[in-house]
N, C-alpha and C positions, 0 to 999 in steps of 0.2 A: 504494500500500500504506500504510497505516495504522502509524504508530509503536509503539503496540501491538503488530499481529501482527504487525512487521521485529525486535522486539523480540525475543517468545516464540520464532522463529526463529534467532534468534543464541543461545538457551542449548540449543538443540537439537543436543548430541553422536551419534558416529555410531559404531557397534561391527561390528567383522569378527567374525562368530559363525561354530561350526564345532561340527559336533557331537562327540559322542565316539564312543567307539568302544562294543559290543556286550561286557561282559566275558567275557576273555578270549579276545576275538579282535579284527581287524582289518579289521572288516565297520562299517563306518557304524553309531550306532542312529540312525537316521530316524524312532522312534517317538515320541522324547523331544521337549516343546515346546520352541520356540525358548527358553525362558526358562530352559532345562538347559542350553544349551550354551555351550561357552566362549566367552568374552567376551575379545576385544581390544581396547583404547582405555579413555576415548571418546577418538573423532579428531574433527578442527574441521569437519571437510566429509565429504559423501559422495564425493568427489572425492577426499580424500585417504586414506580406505577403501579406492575403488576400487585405488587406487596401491599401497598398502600389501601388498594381495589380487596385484595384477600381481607385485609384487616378489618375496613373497615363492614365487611360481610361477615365476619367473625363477630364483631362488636354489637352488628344488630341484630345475631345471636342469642347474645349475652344479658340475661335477666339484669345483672345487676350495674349493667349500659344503660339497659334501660329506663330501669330506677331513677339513674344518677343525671339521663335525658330529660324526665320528668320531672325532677328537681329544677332544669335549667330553661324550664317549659317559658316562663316569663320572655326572660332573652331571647329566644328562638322567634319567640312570636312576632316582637319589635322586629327583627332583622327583617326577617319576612317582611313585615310593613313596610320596612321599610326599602329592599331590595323592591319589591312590587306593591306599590301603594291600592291597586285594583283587586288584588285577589283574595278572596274571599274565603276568611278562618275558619277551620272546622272547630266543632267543639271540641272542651278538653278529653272527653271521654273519646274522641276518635284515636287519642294517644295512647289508651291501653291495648289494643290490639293492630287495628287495621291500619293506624301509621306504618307501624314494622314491616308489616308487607308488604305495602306503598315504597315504603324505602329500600328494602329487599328486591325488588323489582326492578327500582332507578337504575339501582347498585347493576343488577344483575344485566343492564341495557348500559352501562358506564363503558367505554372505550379508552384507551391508554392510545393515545396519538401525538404524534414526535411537532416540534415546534412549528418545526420548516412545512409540515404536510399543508396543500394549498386550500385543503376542502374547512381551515379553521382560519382560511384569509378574509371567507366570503368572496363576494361578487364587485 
């Protein structure tokens, strides 16, 4: 390999994307380009993506994740408000079960895509 292209390689960041949801509900949009959807990172590797994607699938697993999510239930809420001031809150009782799977879901439709890929440049 060429010093060059080991080079353009090393500034090559890597993003867990997830799309959003459908306003006002908890249905995937899968119509939006990858270039709408949220963006985590960049991370060093697609390796540490992948990891990041497994964990955090592991954590919505995890009883006592979710406990400690429900705790932080206020915060979440605001953010959301304030990320999209239009969409519309489910009740808190939606956070004992069907969030998780909601988010299990996301997680499970979430892609690890390298910086440089053009489909997160848009149009």
């Amino acid at each position: 390999m060429k010093l060059r292209h080991a080079a353009a390689l090393a500034l090559v960041g890597w993003f867990l994307v997830t799309p959003h949801t459908l306003p006002n509900s908890t249905e995937p949009n899968l119509s939006l380009p990858l270039s709408q959807w949220a963006r985590r990172g960049p991370l060093p590797s697609k390796s540490d993506c992948e990891d990041r994607r497994s964990a955090a699938l592991r954590q919505n697993d995890d009883p006592a994740q979710r406990e400690e999510m429900k705790k932080q239930l206020p915060r979440v809420r605001a953010e959301i408000q304030r990320e999209w001031p239009n969409q519309k809150m489910p009740p808190d009782s939606y956070f004992d079960k069907d969030y998780w799977d909601d988010l299990r879901r996301m997680l499970k439709l979430s892609q690890c895509i390298a910086s440089d890929d053009p489909r997160l440049k848009g149009k």
